[in-house]
DRENSE-980178 format. One line per field, with one value per residue (C-alpha): residue number from 1; residue in three letters; y, z negated, x negated. Coordinates in steps of 0.001 Angstrom, whole numbers, plus 500000, padded with zeros to 6 digits. Layout:
N
num <- [NUM / ...] .
residuo <- [ALA / ...] .
yy <- [Y / ...] .
zz <- [Z / ...] .
xx <- [X / ...] .
END
This chain:
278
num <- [1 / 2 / 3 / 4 / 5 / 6 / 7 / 8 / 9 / 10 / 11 / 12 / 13 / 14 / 15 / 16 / 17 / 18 / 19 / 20 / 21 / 22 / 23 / 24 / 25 / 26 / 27 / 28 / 29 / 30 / 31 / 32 / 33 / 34 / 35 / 36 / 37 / 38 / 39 / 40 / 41 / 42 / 43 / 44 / 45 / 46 / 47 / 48 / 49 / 50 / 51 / 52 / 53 / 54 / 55 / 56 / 57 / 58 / 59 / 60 / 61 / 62 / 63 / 64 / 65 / 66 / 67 / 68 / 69 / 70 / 71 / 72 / 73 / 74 / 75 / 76 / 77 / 78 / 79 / 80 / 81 / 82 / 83 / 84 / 85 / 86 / 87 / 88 / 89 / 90 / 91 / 92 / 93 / 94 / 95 / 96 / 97 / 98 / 99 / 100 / 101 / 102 / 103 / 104 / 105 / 106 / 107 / 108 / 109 / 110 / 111 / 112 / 113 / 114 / 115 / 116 / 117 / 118 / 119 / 120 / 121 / 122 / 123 / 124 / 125 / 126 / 127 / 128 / 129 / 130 / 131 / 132 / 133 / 134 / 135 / 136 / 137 / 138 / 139 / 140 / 141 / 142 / 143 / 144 / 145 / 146 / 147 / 148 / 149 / 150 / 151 / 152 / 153 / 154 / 155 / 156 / 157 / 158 / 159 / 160 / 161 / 162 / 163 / 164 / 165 / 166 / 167 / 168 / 169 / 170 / 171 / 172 / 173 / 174 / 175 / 176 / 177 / 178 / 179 / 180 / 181 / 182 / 183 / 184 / 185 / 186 / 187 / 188 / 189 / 190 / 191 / 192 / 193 / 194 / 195 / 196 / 197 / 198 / 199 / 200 / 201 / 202 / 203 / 204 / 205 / 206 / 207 / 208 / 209 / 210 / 211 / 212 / 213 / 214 / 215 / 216 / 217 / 218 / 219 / 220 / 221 / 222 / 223 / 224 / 225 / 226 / 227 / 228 / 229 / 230 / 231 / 232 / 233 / 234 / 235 / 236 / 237 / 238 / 239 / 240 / 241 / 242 / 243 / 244 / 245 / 246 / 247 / 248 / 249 / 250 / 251 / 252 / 253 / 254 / 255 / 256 / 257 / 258 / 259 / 260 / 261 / 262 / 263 / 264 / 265 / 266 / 267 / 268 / 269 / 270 / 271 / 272 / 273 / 274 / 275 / 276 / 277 / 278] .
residuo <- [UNK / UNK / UNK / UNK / UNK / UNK / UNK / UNK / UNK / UNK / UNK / UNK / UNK / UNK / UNK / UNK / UNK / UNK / UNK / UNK / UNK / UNK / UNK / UNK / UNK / UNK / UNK / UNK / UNK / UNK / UNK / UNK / UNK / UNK / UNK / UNK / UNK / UNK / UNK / UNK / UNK / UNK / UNK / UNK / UNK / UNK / UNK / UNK / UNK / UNK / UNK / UNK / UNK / UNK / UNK / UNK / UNK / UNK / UNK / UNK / UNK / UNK / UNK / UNK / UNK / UNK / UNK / UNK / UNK / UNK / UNK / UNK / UNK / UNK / UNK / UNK / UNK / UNK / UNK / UNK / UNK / UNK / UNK / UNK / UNK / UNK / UNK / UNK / UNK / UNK / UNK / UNK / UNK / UNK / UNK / UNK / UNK / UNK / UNK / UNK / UNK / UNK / UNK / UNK / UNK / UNK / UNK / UNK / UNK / UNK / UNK / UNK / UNK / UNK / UNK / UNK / UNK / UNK / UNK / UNK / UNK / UNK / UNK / UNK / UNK / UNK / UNK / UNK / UNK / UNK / UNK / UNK / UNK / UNK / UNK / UNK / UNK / UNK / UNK / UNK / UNK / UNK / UNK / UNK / UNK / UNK / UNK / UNK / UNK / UNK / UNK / UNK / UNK / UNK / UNK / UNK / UNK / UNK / UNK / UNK / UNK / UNK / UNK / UNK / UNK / UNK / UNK / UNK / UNK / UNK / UNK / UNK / UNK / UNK / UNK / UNK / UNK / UNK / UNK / UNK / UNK / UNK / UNK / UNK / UNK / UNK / UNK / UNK / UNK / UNK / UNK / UNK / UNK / UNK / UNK / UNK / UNK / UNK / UNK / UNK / UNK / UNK / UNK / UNK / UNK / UNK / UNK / UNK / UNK / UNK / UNK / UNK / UNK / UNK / UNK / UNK / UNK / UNK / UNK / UNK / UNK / UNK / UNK / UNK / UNK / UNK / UNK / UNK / UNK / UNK / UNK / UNK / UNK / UNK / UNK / UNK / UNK / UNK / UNK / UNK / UNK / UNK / UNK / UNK / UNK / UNK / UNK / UNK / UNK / UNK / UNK / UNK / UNK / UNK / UNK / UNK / UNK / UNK / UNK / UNK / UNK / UNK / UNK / UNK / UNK / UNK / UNK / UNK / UNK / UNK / UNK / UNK / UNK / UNK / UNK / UNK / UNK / UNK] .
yy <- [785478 / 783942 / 781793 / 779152 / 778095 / 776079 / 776312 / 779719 / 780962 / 781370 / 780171 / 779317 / 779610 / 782815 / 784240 / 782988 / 784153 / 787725 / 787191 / 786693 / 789743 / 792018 / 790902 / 791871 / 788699 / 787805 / 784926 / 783262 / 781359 / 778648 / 779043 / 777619 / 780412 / 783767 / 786325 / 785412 / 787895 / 790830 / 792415 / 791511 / 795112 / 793502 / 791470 / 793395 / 796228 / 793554 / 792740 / 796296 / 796015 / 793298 / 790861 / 788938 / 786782 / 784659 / 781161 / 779750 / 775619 / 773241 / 770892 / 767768 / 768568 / 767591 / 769587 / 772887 / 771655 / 772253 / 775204 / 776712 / 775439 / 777091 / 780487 / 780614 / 779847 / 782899 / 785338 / 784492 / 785052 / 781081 / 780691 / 779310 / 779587 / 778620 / 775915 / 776205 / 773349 / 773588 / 772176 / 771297 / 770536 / 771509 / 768621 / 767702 / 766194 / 762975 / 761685 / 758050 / 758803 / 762424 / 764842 / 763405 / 765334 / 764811 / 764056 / 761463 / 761799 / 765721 / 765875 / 763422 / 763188 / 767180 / 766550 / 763677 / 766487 / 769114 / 766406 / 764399 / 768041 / 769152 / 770906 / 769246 / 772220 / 772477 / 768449 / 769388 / 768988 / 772678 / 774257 / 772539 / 774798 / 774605 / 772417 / 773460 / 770828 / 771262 / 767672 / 767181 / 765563 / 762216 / 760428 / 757835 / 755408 / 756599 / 760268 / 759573 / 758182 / 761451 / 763445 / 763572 / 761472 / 763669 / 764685 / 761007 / 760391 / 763484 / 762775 / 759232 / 759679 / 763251 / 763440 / 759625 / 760760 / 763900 / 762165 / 759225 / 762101 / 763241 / 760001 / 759313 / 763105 / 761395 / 758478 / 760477 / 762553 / 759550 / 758297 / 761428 / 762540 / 758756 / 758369 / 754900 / 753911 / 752298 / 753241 / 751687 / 751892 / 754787 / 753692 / 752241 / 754894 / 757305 / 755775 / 753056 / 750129 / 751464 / 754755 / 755006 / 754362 / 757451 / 759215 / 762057 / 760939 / 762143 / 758798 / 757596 / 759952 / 762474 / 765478 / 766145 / 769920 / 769367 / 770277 / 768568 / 771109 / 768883 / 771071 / 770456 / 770731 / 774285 / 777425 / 780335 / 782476 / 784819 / 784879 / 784554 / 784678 / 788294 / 789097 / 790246 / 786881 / 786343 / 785280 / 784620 / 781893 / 780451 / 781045 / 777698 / 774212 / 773511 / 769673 / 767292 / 764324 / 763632 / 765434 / 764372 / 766902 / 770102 / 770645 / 773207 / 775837 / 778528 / 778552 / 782329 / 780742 / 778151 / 780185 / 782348 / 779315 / 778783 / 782252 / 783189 / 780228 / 777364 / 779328 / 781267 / 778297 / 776284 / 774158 / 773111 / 772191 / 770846 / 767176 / 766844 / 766995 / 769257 / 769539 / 772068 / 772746 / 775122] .
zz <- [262197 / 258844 / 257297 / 254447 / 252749 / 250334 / 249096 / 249797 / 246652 / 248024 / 250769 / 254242 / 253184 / 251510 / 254703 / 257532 / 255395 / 255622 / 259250 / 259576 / 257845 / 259555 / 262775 / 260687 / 259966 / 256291 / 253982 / 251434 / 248530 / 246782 / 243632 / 240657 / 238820 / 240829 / 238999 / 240638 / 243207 / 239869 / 240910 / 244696 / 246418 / 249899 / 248751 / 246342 / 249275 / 251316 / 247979 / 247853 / 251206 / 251148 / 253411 / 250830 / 248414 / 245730 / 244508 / 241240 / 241992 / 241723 / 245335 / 242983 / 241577 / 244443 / 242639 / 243482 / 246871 / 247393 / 245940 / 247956 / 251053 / 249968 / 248980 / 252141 / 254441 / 252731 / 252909 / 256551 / 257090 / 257807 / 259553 / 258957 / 261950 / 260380 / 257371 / 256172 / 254174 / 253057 / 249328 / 247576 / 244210 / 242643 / 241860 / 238863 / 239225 / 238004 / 238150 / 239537 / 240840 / 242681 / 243092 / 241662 / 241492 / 238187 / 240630 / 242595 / 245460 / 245171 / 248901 / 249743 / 247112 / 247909 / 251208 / 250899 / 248605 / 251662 / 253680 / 251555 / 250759 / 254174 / 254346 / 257251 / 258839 / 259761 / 260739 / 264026 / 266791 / 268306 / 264541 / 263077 / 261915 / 263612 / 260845 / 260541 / 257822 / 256928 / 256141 / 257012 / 259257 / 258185 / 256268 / 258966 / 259834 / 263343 / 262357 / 259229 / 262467 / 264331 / 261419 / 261315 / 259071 / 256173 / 255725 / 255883 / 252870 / 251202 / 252515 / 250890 / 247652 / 246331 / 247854 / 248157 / 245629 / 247820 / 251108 / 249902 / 248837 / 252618 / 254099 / 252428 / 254027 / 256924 / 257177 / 256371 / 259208 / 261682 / 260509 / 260345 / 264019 / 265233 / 265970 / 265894 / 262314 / 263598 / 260699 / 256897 / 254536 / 252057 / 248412 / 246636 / 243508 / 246617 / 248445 / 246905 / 248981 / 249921 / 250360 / 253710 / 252200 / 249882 / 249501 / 251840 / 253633 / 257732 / 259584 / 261833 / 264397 / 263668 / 262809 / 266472 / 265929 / 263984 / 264058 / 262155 / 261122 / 260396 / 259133 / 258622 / 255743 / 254168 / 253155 / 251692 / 254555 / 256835 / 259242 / 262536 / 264978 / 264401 / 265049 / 268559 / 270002 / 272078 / 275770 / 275597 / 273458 / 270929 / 267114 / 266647 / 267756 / 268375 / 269745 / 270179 / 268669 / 267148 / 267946 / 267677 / 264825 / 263650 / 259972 / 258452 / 259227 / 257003 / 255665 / 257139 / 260852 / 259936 / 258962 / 261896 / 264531 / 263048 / 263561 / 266463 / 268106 / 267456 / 266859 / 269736 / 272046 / 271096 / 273324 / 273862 / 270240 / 269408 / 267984 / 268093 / 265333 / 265986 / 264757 / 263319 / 263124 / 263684] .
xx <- [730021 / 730299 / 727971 / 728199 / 724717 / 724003 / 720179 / 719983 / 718947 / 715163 / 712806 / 714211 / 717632 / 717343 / 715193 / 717471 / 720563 / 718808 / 718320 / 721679 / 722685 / 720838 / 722209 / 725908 / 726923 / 728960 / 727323 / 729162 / 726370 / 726758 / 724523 / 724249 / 723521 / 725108 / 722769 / 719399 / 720630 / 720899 / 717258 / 717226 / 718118 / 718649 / 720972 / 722880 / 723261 / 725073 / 727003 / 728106 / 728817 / 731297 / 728910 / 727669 / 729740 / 728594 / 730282 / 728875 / 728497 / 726127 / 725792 / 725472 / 729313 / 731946 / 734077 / 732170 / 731975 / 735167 / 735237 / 732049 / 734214 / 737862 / 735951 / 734041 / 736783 / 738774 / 735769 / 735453 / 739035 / 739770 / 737142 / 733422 / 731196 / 727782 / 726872 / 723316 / 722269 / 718515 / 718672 / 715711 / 714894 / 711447 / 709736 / 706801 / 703586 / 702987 / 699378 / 699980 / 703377 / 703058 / 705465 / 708564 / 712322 / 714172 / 717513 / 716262 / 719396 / 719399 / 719637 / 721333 / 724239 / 724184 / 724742 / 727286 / 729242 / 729657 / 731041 / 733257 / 734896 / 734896 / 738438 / 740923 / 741221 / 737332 / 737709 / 739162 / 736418 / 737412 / 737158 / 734212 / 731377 / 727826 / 725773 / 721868 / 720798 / 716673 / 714854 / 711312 / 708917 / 706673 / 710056 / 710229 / 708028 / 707662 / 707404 / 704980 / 702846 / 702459 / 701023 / 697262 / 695175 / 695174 / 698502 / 699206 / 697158 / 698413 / 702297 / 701435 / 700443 / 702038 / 705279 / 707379 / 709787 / 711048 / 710440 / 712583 / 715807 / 715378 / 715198 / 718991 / 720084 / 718800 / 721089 / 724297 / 723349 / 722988 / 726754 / 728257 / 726717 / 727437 / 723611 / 722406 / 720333 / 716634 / 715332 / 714302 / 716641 / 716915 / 716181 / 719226 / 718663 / 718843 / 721802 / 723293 / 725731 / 728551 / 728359 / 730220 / 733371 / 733065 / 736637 / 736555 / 734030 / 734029 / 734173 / 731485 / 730700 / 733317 / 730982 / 729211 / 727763 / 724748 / 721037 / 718457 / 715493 / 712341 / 709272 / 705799 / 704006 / 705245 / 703709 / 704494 / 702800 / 703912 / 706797 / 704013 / 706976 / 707576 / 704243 / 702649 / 701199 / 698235 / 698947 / 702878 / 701615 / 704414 / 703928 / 704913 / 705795 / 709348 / 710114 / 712647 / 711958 / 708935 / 705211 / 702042 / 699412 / 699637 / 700070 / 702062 / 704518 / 705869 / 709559 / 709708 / 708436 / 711119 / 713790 / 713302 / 713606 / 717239 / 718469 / 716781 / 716296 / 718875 / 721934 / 721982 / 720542 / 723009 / 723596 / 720230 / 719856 / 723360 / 723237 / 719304 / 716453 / 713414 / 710188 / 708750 / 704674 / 701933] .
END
């Protein structure tokens, strides 16, 4: 198996892309800078190993896109089985604004990037790679219902600016996948008019194997899922569609429902979004 991520440089990318190299899969990264791996000694081991390859690109640059793609297809010998998309910026605090990112469309224009420089030969519905793309829960209107009251206020106030970047990943999603839009609208400065005639561009519907990742709140904690549970009980929440409390769940728990979970169930996961809590 080879993998393409984007976003891997740390959090869930980086610990599903270890996941997936334990199980001896190859990972190609996109990264904008290539020595944050210098001082990592699980990664350089797979370096040395030949099972890790790095590709210096920014997602916002459709230029590197295309690049990321060309290099990964070679490493995995014309062939990509897995795309990992889990970009996210690091946003600042701003006291009547919240958390706000300095690229308002990180995500999204990210995201419109992979696709736009999709090569042909991963077009074709037998070749196309399984997508796992990570958003988050509360961006909808319907979703930002479910959470308790809160996160609501919290979701509300501190993070709009992110939440708004996800709700644009969203919408590509929807076209690409062929999913009907119910949904607001993402912010023009997010996705402007438009935007579905992008050069490149996969028409609507064209891109069928995707799964939409929508986590909690996130924490830094502990991967609970490789820990003994109590009573067969589940470490953590996994459900179509939307779900009703629960309020955080770790980007190690979240990682490890991509690798062990939605890969090899497939099937059961391919063109849905799940949600991810405690």
């Amino acid at each position: 198996m080879h993998a393409y991520i984007l976003g891997g440089s740390k959090n869930i990318g980086y610990y599903a892309a270890v996941r997936l190299l334990e199980k001896g899969a190859s990972v190609t990264f996109l990264l904008r800078n290539t020595s944050t791996f210098d001082n990592d000694a699980t990664i350089q081991t797979y370096i040395k190993q030949g099972k890790v390859f790095l590709v210096k690109g920014d997602g916002l640059n459709l230029d590197d896109q295309k690049k990321g793609w060309e290099t990964a297809l070679e490493n995995g010998d014309g062939t990509i089985d897995v795309v990992l998309f889990t970009i996210g910026g690091v946003p600042n605090f701003h006291l009547t604004k919240g958390f706000v990112l300095t690229v308002a469309d990180l995500c999204t224009r990210s995201l419109l990037n992979l696709f736009q420089s999709m090569p042909a030969s991963l077009r074709i519905p037998t070749a196309q790679p399984r997508f796992l793309i990570v958003t988050s829960r509360g961006i909808t209107h319907s979703s930002h219902a479910t959470l308790p009251g809160p996160l609501k206020a919290f979701y509300g106030y501190a993070l709009p600016s992110p939440h708004a970047d996800k709700l644009g990943a969203e919408r590509v999603l929807a076209y690409v996948m062929g999913v009907p839009w119910r949904d607001e609208a993402p912010r023009p400065e997010v996705l402007p008019g438009g935007w579905e005639k992008l050069p490149g561009l996969p028409a609507e519907g064209e891109i069928k194997r995707v799964h939409i990742v929508r986590p909690s709140l996130l924490t830094d904690g502990a991967c609970k899922a490789d820990e003994p549970q109590k009573n067969g009980k589940a470490a953590y929440r996994a459900v179509e569609g939307e779900i009703n409390g629960g309020y955080t769940v770790s980007r190690r728990d979240v990682a490890h429902f991509m690798v062990e979970d939605a890969l090899p169930n497939w099937e059961k996961w391919e063109g849905k979004g799940v949600t991810l809590v405690y």
